[in-house]
N, C-alpha and C positions, 0 to 999 in steps of 0.2 A: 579449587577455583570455581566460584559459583558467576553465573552469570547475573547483567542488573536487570534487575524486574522491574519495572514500568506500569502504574496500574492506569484505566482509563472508567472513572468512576461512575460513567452515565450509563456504560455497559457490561460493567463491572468483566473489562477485558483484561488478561495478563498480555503486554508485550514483552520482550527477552531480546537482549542486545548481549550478544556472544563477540568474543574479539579477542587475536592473539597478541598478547603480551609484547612481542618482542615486531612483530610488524605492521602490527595496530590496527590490522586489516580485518573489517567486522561484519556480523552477518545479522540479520534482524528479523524476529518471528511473528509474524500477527501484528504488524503494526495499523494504528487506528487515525484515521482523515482526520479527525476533530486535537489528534494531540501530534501533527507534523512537525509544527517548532519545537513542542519538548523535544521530541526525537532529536531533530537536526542540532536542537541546544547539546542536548547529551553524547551525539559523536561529537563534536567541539570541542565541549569541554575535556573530554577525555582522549581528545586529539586522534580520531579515527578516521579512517576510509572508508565509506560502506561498501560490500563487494557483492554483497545480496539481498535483496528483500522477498522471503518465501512467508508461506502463507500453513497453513493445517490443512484447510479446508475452507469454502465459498461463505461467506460468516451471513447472519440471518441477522443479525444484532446490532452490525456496526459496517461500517463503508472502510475499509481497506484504506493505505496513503503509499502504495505498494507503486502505481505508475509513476507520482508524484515523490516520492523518494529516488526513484530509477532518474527523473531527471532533474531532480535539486542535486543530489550525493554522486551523481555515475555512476549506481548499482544496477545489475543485472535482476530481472523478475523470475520466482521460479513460483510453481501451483502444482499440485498433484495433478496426474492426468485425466483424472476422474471426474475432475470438478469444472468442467469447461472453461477452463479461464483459458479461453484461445489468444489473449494479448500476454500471456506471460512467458519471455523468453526460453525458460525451459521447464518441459513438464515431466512432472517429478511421478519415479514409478520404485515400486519394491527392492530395496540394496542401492537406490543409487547414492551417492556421497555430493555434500559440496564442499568446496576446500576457501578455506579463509587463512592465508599466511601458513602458520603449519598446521593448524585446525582445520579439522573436518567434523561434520554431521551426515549419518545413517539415516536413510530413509525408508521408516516403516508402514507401509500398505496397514492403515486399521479400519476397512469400512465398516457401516453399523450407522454411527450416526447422520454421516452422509455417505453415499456409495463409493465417493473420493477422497472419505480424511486420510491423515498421514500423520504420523508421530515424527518428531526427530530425536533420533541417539545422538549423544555429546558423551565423546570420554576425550575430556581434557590432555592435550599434551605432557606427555611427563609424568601425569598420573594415572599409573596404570589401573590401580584396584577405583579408580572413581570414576561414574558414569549418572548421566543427566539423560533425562530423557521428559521431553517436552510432548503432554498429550494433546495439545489444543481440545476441545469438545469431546475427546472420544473417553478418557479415565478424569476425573476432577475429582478432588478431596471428598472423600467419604458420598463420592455422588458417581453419575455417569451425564453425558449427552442425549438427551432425547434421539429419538429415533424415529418419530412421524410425519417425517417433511425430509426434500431431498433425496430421495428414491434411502430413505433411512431404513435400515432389521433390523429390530433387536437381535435376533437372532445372530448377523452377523455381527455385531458391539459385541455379543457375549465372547463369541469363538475370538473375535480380535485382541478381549482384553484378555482373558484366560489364557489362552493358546499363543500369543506374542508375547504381551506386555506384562505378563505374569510372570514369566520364564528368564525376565530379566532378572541377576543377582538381587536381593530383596534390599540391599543397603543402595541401590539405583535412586539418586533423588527425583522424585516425580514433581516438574511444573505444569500445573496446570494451564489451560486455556482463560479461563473464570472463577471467580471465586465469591460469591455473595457474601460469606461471613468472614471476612479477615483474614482468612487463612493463606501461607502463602505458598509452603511445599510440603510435602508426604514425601513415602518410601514407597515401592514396590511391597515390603513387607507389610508393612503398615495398612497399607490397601487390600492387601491379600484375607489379611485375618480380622480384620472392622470392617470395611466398607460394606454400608448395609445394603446396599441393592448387589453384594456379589458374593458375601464370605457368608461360606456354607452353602450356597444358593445351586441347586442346577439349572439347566439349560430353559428350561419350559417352565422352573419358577421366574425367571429372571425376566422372561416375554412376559409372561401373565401380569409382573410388576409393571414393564413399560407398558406395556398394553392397555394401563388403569389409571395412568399418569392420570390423562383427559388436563393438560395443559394448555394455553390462550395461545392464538398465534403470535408470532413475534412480532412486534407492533411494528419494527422496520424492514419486514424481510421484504416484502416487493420493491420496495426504494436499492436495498444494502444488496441482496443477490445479483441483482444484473447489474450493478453497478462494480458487485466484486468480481461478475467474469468477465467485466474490463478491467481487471485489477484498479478498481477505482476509480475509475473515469465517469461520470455521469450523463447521462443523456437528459437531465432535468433542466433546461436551460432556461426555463418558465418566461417569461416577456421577451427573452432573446431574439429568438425565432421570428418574434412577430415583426420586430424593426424597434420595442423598445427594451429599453437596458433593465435586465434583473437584480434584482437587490443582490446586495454580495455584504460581505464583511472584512471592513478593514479598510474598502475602496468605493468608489463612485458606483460601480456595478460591472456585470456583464455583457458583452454585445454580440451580433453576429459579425461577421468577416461582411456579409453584404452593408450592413448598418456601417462598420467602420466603414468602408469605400465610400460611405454616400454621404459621411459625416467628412471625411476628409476631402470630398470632391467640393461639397457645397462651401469648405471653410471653414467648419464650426469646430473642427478638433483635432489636432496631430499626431500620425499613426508614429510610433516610435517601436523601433527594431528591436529589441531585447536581443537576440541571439548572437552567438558571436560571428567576429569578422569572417572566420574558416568557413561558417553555413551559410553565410550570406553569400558569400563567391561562391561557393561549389554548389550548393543549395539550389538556390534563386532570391530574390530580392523586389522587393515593391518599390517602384520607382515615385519618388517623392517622399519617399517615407526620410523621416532622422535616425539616426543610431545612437544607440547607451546600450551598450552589452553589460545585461548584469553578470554574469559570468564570462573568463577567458580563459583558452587554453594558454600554456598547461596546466593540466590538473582544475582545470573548470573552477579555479578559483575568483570568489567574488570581485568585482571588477572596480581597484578603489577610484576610478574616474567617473564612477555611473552618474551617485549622484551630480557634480558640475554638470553632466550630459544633457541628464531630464531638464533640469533648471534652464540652462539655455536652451532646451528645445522648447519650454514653456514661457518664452521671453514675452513673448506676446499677451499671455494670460489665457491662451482657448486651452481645453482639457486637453490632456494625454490618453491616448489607445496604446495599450501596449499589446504588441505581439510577437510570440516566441515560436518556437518550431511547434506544440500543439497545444498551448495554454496554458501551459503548468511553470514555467519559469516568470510568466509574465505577471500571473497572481503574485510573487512575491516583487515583482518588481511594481505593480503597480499601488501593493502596499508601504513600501517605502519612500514613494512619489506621495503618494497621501501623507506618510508621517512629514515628508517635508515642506506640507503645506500646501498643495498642487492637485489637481482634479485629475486622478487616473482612473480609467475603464482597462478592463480585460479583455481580449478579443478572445473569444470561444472557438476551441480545434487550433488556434495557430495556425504559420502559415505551410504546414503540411497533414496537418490534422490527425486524429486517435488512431491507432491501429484498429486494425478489424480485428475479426476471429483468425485470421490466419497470422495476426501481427504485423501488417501490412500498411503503411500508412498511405494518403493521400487518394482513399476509395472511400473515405466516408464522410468528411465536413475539412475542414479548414480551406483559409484564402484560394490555395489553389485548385480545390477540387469546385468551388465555388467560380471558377472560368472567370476568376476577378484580376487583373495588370497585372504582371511579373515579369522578369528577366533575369535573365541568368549567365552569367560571365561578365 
């Protein structure tokens, strides 16, 4: 049973959607911001639950959709320990397992490329003599991960792949994290006896290679790094901030929670509740606001009332603010306010805003941290 591979071609990233057969409960590796609806298309269609979204390592390449999958699908966040993603629900250290239905993944400690990569082991249910093992950045077809950014060894990449990932049976199918030329899996064995930066090589040829790379920095890593140890979350809100709306895609724009207030006080726009009934009562609730939950419990399924919601809340013709618990439901909600012909904005942080580093919400932006109306019960 092989998993589906997913490619993301502007950063030529492998994503990997694992799921057990019989309880359709699935878990997702490396997934990339720029390709969330594929993803969200592809549990759909293959009629899954997501139950995880984990990561390799803090990507330099690409922006993570690791928060925003947590709260379209109801998956849990997991990151290595290493890698400071303090918003990721759980962080991931040497032996631990996740379980997906009657699947589980191993997790392997491979620093080298960053101080915190991690491998994941898959041996499929059922089949005993078959094992997957996913290297994100740290093993790639007939290559390795750089090692000069992210508190990166060589040294330690050499001992990681040799002395772990080597030791796995040689018929172990290896997915990679990347792939620039087409390729999409190798073996353990395979990589053993060709890969030219390791077969034959010792310890202090293998540095002296990396050490000569003299590679460009990654044209995204200050945007994509701190934006993956909020598992995705951005702090680029660019005209937000200031009081005007940032360009966005798909929708009218972005705003801040102050902008929405001052656009709904003055009458020019109607804040509209995306979250469901359950969070608004237990939660809190901005008083004047309309409701259209794009999702209900149970089972956070899409909510087929939303659209009539928006439409009447828009009876008038002023734009829609949509806002959701921290911003990430509301993008898709205010993208389908758009497709229906209607002027929606996004409200930035939601109305309890990002986690922090400890995973903690409503200490760093959204409506209520922002001392703007609310009520509760």
């Amino acid at each position: 049973m092989n998993p589906t591979q997913l490619f993301d071609p502007a950063s030529s990233t492998y994503t990997y959607l694992l799921f057990d057969e019989q309880t359709r409960e699935a878990l997702i590796i490396d997934p990339v911001d720029e390709q969330l609806q594929r993803d969200l298309d592809a549990l759909a269609h293959l009629g899954l639950t997501l139950k995880w979204t984990v990561e390799t390592h803090a990507h330099a390449d690409h922006i993570t959709s690791a928060a925003r999958l947590a709260e379209l699908a109801g998956a849990r966040t997991a990151a290595p320990a290493g890698c400071d993603v303090g918003t990721a629900a759980v962080q991931l250290r040497d032996g631990d397992t996740l379980a997906f239905g009657r699947e589980a993944v191993r997790v392997l400690h491979t620093p080298g490329h960053t101080a915190g990569s991690v491998c994941f082991l898959w041996r499929p249910a059922g089949e005993a003599a078959e094992r997957h093992v996913f290297t994100g950045d740290t093993l790639l077809i007939q290559g390795c991960g750089r090692t000069d950014f992210q508190s990166g060894s060589a040294e330690q990449l050499y001992d990681s792949i040799t002395r772990k990932l080597f030791t796995l049976p040689d018929t172990t199918l290896v997915w990679p994290g990347h792939d620039y030329h087409g390729r999409t899996q190798s073996t353990i064995g395979a990589e053993k006896t060709t890969n030219p930066r390791l077969a034959g090589r010792t310890r202090e040829q293998f540095v002296q290679t990396m050490d000569g790379l003299g590679l460009p920095r990654p044209r995204r890593m200050d945007e994509a790094v701190p934006a993956n140890q909020r598992s995705g979350l951005r702090q680029d809100a660019g005209g937000a901030a200031s009081g005007e709306p940032a360009p966005a895609e798909g929708y009218a724009g972005d705003i801040s929670p102050r902008t929405a207030h001052d656009w709904m006080q003055a009458g020019q726009a109607v804040l509209v509740d995306v979250r469901t009934d359950a969070e608004r009562e237990w939660v809190g609730f901005v008083p004047g606001a309309e409701t259209a939950a794009w999702k209900q419990w149970p089972g956070m399924a899409l909510n087929p009332g939303f659209d009539a919601a928006v439409q009447t809340a828009a009876r008038d013709g002023r734009p829609l603010m949509m806002l959701c618990r921290s911003g990430v439901r509301s993008i898709a909600a205010a993208r389908r306010a758009t497709a229906l012909g209607l002027a929606a904005y996004n409200v930035l942080g939601g109305f309890e805003g990002d986690p922090d580093e400890q995973a903690q919400r409503g200490r760093k932006n959204g409506w209520r941290h922002a001392g703007l109306p609310w009520r509760q019960g």
